[in-house]
C-alpha positions in Angstrom: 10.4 -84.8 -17.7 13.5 -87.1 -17.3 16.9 -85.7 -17.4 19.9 -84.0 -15.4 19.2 -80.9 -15.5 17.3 -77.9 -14.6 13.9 -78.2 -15.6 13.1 -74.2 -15.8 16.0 -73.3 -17.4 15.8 -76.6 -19.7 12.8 -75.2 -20.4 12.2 -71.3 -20.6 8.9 -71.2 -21.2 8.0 -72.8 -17.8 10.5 -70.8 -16.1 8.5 -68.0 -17.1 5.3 -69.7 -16.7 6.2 -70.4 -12.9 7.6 -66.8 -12.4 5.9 -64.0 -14.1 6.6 -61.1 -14.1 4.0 -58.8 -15.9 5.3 -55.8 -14.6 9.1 -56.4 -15.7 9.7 -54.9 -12.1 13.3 -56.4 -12.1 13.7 -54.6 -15.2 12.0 -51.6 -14.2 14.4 -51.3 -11.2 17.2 -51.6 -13.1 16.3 -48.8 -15.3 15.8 -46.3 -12.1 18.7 -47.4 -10.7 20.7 -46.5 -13.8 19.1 -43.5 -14.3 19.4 -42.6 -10.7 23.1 -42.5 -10.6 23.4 -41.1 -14.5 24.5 -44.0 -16.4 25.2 -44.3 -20.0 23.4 -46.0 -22.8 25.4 -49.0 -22.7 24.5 -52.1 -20.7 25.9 -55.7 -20.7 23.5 -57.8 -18.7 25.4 -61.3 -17.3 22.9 -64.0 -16.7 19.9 -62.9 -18.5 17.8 -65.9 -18.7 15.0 -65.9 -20.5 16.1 -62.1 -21.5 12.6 -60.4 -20.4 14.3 -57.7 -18.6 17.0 -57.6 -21.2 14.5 -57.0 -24.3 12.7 -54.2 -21.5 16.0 -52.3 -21.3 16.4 -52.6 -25.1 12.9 -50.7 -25.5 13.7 -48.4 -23.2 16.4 -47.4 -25.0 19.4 -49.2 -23.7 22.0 -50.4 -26.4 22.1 -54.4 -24.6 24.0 -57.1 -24.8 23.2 -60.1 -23.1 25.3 -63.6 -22.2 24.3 -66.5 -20.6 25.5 -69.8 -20.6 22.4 -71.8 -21.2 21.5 -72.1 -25.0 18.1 -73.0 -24.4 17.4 -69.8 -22.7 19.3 -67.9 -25.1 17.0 -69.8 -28.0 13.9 -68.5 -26.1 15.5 -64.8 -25.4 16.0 -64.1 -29.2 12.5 -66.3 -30.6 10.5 -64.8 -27.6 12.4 -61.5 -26.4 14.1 -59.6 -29.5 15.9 -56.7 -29.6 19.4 -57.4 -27.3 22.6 -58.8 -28.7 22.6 -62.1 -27.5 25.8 -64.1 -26.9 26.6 -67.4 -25.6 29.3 -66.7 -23.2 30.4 -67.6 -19.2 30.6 -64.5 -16.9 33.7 -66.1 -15.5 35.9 -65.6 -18.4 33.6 -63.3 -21.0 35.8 -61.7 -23.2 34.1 -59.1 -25.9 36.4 -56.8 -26.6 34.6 -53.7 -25.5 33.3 -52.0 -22.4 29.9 -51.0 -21.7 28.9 -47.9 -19.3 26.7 -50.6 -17.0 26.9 -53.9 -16.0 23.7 -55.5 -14.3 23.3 -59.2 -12.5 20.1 -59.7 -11.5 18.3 -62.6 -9.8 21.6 -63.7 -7.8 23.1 -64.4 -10.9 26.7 -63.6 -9.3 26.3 -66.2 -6.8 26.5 -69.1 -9.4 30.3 -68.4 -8.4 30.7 -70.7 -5.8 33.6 -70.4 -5.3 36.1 -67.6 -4.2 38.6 -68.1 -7.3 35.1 -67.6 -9.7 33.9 -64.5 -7.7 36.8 -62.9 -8.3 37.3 -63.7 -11.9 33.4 -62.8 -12.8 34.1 -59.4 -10.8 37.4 -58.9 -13.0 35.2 -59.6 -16.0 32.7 -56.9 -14.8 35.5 -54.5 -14.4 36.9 -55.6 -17.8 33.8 -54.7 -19.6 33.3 -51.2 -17.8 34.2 -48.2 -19.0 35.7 -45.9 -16.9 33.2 -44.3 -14.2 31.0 -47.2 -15.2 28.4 -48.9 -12.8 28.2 -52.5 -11.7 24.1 -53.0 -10.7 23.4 -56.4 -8.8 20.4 -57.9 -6.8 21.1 -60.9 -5.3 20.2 -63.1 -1.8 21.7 -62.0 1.5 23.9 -64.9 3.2 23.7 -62.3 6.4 19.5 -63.4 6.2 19.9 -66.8 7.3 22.2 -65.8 10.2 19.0 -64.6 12.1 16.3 -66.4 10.2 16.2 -69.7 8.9 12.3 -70.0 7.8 14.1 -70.5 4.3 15.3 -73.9 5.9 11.8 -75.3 7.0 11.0 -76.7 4.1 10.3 -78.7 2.2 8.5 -76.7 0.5 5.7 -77.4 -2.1 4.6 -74.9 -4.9 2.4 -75.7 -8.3 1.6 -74.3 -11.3 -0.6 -74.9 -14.5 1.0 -74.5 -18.5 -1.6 -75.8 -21.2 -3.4 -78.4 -19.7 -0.5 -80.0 -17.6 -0.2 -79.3 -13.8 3.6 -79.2 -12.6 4.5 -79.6 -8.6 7.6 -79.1 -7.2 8.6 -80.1 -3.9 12.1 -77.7 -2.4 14.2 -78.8 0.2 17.4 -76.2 1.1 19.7 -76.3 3.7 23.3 -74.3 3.9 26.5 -75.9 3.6 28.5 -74.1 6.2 32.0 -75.7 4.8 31.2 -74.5 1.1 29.0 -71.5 2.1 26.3 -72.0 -0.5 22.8 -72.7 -0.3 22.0 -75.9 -1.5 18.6 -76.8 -3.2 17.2 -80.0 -4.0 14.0 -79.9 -6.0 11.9 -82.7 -7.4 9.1 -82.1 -10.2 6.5 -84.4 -10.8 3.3 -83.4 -14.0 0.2 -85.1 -14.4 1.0 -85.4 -18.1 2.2 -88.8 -17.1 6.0 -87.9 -17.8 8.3 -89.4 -15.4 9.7 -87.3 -12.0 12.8 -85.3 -12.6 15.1 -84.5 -9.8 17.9 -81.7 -9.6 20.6 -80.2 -7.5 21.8 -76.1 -7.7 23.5 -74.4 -5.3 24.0 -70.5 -4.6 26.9 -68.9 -3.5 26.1 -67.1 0.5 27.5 -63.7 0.2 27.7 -61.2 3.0 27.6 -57.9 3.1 31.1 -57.0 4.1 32.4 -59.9 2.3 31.0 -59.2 -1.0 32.2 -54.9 -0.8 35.8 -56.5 0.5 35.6 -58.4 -3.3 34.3 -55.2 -5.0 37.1 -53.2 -3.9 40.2 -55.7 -4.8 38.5 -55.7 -8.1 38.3 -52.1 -8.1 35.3 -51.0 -7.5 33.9 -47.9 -4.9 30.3 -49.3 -3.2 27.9 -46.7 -3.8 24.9 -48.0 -2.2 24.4 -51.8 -0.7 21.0 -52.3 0.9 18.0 -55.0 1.1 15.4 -53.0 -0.1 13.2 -52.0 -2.0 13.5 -54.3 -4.8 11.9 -56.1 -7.7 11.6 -59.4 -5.4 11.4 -57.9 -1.9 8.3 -57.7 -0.2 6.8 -55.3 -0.6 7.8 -54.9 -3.8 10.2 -52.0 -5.2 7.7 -49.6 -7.1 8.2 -46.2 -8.8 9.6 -43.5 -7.0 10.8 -45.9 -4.3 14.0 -44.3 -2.6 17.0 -47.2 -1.9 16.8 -48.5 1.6 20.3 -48.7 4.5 19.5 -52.2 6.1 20.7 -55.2 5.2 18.5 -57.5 7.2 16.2 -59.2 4.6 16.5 -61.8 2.2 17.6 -59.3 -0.9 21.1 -57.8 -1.0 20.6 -54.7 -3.9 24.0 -53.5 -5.1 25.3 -50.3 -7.3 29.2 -49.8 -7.5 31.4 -47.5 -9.7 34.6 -49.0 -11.4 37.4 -46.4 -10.1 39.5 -44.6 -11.7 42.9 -46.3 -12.4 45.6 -45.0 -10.8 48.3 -42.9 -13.3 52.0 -43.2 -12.4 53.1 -40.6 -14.6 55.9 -42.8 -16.1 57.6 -43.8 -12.5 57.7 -47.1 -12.1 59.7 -47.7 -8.7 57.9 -49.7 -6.1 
């Protein structure tokens, strides 16, 4: 299990093995959501892992394509998960050529932009890709959580689970880095297959809710809804029918925005 880095997304099938999701509620969510506010056919899904809720949305009958950066979950996505157009790409400078009439980044995928410089450029990307009218859909943490609870911080925190006949333990430590603003993890693995420890270090962007609509709109977007829940990993969990929520307490922030309308000039140029 040696090597530098992450061990789920190193390897998709434990990634999937240590969160299931049987119900493809992330996917399922995503699917109301766009439904609830009329989208189009569409969808370019940034981040999408393993592509479970990409290959969902596909069956459903969504036109998807799908980037990510990591080949080996891309590999898994198109052995495992058919059906999208998968393509290797960043979200911080993706460049297709075409627009889509949805965007979706689920599981905090926007908050691998740590910085401010690669928020903004993924959010121009988003609005790049969008055709006019089109919908940005996003579930991600809350940095606004932690200012009133920081169980998240106790840790460390120890979790297992079983793949074939090997046992793999993880042991999480997170604290915030208040200079940075991101969430930093360090998890150590250890199997009883023998194979040596593995050690890694991620960190997540700490977003806020006023923070992140004040980067929506400079990119041009309108904030239609912003709230912590329901969703596919709040507790309880989003289900059918669920009406959107008008907190933002929890640890979830759930996100749908509309690209606006460019402005016309009619020709006049002066400042």
């Amino acid at each position: 299990m040696s090597g530098t880095g992450n061990l789920l997304t190193d390897r998709p099938e434990l990634y999937e093995e240590r969160f299931p999701d049987p119900e493809r509620l992330a996917a399922r969510w995503a699917e109301a959501t766009l439904r609830r506010y009329g989208s189009g056919r569409r969808v370019l899904d940034l981040g999408c892992g393993t592509g479970r809720d990409a290959a969902w949305l596909h069956r459903a009958g969504r036109r998807v394509t799908a980037l990510d950066t990591s080949a080996a979950m891309l590999a898994h996505a198109r052995r495992h998960h058919p059906g999208p157009d998968y393509r290797h790409a960043d979200m911080r400078d993706a460049d297709l050529g075409r627009v889509f009439d949805a965007v979706l980044c689920l599981d905090s995928a926007l908050l691998h932009c740590h910085t401010n410089p690669e928020l903004a450029a993924a959010l121009a990307v988003c609005a790049r890709h969008l055709a006019p009218g089109g919908l940005l859909v996003a579930e991600l943490r809350n940095g606004a959580f932690l200012l009133g609870d920081g169980s998240l911080l106790d840790g460390p925190a120890t979790a297992t689970f079983r793949r074939g006949s090997t046992t793999y333990t993880s042991r999480t430590t997170l604290r915030v880095d208040h200079g940075a603003q991101l969430l930093r993890r360090h998890r150590a693995w250890t199997a009883d297959d023998d194979s040596p420890p593995h050690e890694e270090h991620t960190a997540w962007r700490l977003l806020f809710p006023q923070e992140l609509r004040y980067f929506l709109a400079v990119a041009g977007f309108e904030v239609l809804a912003l709230h912590d829940g329901p969703g596919p990993r709040t507790e309880p969990p989003w289900r059918e029918g669920d009406r959107p929520g008008t907190a933002l307490r929890a640890d979830r922030l759930h996100l749908v925005a509309r690209l606006a309308p460019r402005p016309h000039h009619d020709g006049d140029t002066t400042p």
